[in-house]
VEXVOTOR-772722 format. One record per residue (C-alpha): residue in one letter; y, x, z. Coordinates in steps of 0.2 Angstrom, whole numbers. Example, Ala and Ser with C-alpha at 12.3 -4.5 7.8 and 13.67 -1.06 7.14 Angstrom:
% residues 2
SITE   r      py      px      pz
SITE   A     -22      62      39
SITE   S      -5      68      36
END
This chain:
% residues 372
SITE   r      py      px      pz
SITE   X     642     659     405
SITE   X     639     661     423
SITE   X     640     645     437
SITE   X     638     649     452
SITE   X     627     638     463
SITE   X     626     639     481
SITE   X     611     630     492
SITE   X     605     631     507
SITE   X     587     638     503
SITE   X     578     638     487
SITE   X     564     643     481
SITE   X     553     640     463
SITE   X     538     636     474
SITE   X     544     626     486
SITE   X     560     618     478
SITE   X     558     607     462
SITE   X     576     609     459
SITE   X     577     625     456
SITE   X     566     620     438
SITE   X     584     610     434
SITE   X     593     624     438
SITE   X     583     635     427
SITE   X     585     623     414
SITE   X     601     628     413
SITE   X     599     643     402
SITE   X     592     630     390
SITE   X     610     624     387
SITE   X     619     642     387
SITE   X     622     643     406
SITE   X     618     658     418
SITE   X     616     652     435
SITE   X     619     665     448
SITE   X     612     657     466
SITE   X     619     660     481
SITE   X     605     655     498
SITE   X     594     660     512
SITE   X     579     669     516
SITE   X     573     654     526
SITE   X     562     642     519
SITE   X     567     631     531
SITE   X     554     618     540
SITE   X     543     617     525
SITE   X     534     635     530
SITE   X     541     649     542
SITE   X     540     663     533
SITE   X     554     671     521
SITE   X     560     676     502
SITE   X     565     690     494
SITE   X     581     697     495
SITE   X     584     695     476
SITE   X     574     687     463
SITE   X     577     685     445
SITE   X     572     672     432
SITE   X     576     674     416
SITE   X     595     675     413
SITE   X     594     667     434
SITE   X     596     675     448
SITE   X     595     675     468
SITE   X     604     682     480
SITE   X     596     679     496
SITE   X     612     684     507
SITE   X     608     680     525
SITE   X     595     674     535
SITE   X     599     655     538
SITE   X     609     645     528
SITE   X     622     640     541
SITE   X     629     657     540
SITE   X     634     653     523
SITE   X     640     637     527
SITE   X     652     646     543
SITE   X     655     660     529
SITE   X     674     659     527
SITE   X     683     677     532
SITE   X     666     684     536
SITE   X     656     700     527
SITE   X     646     685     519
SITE   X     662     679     514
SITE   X     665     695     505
SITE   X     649     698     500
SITE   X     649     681     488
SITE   X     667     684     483
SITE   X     661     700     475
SITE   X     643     691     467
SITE   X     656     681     460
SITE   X     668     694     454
SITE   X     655     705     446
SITE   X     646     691     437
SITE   X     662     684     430
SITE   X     659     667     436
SITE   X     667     652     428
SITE   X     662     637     441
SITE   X     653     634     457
SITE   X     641     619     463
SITE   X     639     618     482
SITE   X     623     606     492
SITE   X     628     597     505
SITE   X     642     594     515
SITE   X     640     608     526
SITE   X     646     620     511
SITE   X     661     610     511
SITE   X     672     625     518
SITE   X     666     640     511
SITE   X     665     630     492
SITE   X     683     625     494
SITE   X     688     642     499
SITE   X     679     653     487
SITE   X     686     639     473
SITE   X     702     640     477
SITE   X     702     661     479
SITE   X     694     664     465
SITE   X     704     648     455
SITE   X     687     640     451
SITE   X     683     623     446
SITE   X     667     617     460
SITE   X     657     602     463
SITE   X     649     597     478
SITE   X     631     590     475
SITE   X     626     578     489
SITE   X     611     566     491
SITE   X     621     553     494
SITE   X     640     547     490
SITE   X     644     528     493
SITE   X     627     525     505
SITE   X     642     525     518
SITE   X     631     529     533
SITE   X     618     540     522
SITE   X     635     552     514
SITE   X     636     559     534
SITE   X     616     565     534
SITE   X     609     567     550
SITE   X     627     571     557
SITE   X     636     556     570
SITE   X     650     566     576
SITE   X     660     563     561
SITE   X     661     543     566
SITE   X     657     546     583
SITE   X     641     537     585
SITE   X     650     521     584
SITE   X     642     512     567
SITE   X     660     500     565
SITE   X     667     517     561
SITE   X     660     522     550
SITE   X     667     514     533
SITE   X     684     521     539
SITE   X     675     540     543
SITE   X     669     538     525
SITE   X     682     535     517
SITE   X     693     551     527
SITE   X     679     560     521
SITE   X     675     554     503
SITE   X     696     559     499
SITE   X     696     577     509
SITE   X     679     581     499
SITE   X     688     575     482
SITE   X     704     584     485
SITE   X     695     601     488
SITE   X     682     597     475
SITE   X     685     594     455
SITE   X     670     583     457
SITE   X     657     577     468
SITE   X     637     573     461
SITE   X     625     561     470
SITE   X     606     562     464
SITE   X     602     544     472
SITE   X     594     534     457
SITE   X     604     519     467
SITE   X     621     526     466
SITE   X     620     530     446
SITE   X     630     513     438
SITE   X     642     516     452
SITE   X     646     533     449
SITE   X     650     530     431
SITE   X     662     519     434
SITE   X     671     531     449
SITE   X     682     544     441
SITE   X     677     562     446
SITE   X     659     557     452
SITE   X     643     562     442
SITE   X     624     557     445
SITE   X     610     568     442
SITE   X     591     561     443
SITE   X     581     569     457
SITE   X     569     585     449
SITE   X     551     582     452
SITE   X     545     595     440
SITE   X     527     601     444
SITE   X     523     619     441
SITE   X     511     625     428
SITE   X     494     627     433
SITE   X     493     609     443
SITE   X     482     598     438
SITE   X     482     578     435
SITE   X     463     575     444
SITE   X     453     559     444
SITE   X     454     549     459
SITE   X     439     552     466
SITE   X     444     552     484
SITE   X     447     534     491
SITE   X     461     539     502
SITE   X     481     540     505
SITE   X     493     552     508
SITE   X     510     555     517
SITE   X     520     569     513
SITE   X     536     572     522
SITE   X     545     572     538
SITE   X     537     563     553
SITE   X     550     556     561
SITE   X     558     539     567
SITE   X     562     536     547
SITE   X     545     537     544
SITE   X     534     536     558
SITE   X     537     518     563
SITE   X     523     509     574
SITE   X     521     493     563
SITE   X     515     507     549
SITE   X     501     515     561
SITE   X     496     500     565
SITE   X     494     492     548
SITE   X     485     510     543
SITE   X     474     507     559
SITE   X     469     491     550
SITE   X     468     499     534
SITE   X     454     510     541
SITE   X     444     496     552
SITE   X     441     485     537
SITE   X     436     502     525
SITE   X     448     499     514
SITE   X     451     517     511
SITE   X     439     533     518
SITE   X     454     543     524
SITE   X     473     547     526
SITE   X     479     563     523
SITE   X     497     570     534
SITE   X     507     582     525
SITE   X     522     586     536
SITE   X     531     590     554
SITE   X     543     583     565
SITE   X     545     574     583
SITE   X     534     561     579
SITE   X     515     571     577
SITE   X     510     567     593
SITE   X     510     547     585
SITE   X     498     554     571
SITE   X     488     563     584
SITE   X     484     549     594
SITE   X     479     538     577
SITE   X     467     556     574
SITE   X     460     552     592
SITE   X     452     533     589
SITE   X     449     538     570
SITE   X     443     556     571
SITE   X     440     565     553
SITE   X     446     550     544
SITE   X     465     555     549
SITE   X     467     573     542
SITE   X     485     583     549
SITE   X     487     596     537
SITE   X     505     603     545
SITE   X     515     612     534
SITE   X     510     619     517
SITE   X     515     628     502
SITE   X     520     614     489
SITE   X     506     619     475
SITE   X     494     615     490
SITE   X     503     598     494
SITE   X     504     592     476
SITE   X     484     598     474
SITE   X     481     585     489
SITE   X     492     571     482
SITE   X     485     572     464
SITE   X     468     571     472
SITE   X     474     554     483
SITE   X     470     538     477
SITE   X     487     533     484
SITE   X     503     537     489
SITE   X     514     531     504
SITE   X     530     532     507
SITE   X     536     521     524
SITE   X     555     527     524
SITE   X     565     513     521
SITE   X     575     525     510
SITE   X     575     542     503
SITE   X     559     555     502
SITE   X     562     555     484
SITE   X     555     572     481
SITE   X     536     567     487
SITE   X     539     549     478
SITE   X     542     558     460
SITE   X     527     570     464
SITE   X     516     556     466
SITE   X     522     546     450
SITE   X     521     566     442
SITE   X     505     567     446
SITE   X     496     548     442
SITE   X     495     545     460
SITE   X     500     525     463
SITE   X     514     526     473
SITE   X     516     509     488
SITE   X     536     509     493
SITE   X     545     497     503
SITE   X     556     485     491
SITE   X     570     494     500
SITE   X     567     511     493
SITE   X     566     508     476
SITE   X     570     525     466
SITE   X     575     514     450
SITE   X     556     510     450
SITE   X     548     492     446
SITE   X     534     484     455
SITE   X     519     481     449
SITE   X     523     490     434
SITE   X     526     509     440
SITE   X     525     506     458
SITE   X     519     495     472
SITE   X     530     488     482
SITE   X     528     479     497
SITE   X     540     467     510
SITE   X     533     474     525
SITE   X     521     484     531
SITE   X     508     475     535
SITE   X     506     468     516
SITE   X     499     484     511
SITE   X     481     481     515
SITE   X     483     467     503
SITE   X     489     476     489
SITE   X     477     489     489
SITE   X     463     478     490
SITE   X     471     473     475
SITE   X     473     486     464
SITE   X     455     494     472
SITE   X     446     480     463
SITE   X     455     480     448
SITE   X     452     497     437
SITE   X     466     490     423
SITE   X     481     486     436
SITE   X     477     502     444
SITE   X     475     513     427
SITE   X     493     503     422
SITE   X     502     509     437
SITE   X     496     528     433
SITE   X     503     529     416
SITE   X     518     519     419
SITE   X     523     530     434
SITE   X     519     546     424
SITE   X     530     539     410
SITE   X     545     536     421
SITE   X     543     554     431
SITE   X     542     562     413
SITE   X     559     553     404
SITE   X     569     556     421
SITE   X     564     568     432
SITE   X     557     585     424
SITE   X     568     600     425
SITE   X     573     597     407
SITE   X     578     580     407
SITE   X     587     583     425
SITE   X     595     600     418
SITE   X     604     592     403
SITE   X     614     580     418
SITE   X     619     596     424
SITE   X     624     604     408
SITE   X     636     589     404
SITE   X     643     587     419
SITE   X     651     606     417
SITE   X     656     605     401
SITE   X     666     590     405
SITE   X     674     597     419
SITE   X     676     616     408
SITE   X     684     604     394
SITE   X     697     596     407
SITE   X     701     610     414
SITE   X     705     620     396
END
């Protein structure tokens, strides 16, 4: 049976949930995807017009994904509507809520039952992304914008998906909302190294999310008192220029690796001692690719991805506790061991392509059954 599945971009190497959606096939699904040639932020270079997996396959339509998302009445337009015709599609998933008009367009044409999968549903502020226009900037709004939203995305969808670990108990008990776990799945051929390097890494955007000054500061300490040899930067954004100057007072001890391929980026973080994630929520992607690959992984106790601390994770209050806790777990081979295998253990019975695939292979055979 095919589904078809459209996404901004994707692709296997730069993507982990394209390892769920190949899992698919595992459970008797074909998925046809429908994206871009970009590979967006993470490298400016582009993919093939059409790949095929397996039973899987890409069609790489158009050059950005927002002319997917502004589809409707266009030659794109046409262009899916044939994909869909040809491959006698049976349902439709759509990412983000930018692909909320041209997935309830193509559902209802083609009389197709569709989700919407979203990274958040009932994080009220979160649902709207990056995106204020849709409550005007005014934060007293936007329970109300929410709520307009959350309805007009039901009444065009047959179902919505969240993949935030936090909004899983919720979703359970909300009728046509599903959960699917975040896929970290690491590629063959990548390596779980010893930790030789004494050092921590950060991959992700730099921005206001992440980039905060009470973190620079507290990694300015970090270095001063040798606690670690190095931090490694994996990312972009409007907030480099912070990570430069750290790179001026502590020269080749701050290493700014820009953008990379991810097989490069998860060689770097399975060589790291540690991982760090400073956004007070989110970044879920580099969070499982650190538990993935036995890379202790420090969090704030805001951003807790299900985890437990000091059993799979290190949490911290605030930022300047984490000198504390990695002098901790430095001088304790046992606490630090512990935290590697706990974390692999939660990454392997939640967040491989397998486990998250068989979310997704429920999920449409429910919504198959309801409609037959």
């Amino acid at each position: 049976m095919n589904i078809l599945i459209i996404l901004p971009g994707l692709s296997i190497n730069y993507n982990s949930i394209g390892f769920t959606i190949l899992g698919l096939e595992k459970f008797g699904y074909c998925p046809v995807i429908i994206t871009s040639r970009s590979r967006g932020l993470k490298d400016p270079g582009m993919n093939s017009d059409y790949e095929e997996h397996g039973n899987t396959k890409i069609y790489r339509i158009v050059d950005k994904s927002l002319d997917i998302w502004k589809a409707k009445g266009t030659k794109t337009e046409s262009l899916i509507s044939d994909i869909i015709v040809r491959h006698d599609v049976k349902m439709m998933f759509a990412s983000t809520n930018g692909c909320f008009e041209i997935s309830s367009y193509l559902s209802k044409k083609h009389s197709l039952p569709n989700v919407m999968m979203l990274e958040y549903i009932f994080h009220k502020e979160r649902f709207f992304g990056y995106s204020k226009k849709r409550y005007l900037g005014i934060n007293i709004l936007i329970p109300f914008a929410w709520k307009y939203y959350y309805n007009k995305y039901l009444k065009h969808h047959s179902a919505l998906l969240t993949f935030y670990n936090e909004e899983e108990k919720k979703s359970l008990k909300t009728s046509n909302t599903f959960f699917v776990p975040w896929c970290n799945q690491i590629p063959e051929g990548i390596q779980i190294t010893n930790k030789k390097n004494n050092s921590i890494i950060f991959a992700g955007e730099l921005t206001k999310l992440t980039i905060k000054d009470e973190f620079l500061t507290e990694l300015a300490n970090i270095l001063n008192e040798n606690i670690v040899e190095e931090i490694h930067f994996v990312g972009y954004g409007n907030k480099l220029y912070k990570i430069e100057e750290l790179k001026k007072v502590f020269a080749d001890r701050i290493i700014i690796h820009g953008s990379l391929p991810r097989n490069k980026v998860l060689e770097l973080i399975g060589k790291a001692k540690y991982g760090i994630q400073p956004a007070t929520l989110g970044g879920w992607g580099f969070m499982g690719e650190c538990l993935a690959l036995k890379t202790p992984l420090i969090t704030l106790k805001s951003n807790k991805y299900r985890l437990q601390n000091k059993k799979n994770i290190i949490m911290v209050d605030r930022f300047d506790n984490i000198s504390k806790e990695l002098l901790i777990y430095n001088k304790n081979c046992v606490l630090y061991k512990q935290i590697q295998d706990n974390g692999f253990d939660f990454y392997t019975n939640n967040h491989t392509g397998k486990v998250t695939a068989k979310y997704l292979s429920d999920i449409i055979k429910k919504i198959l059954d309801e409609k037959n």
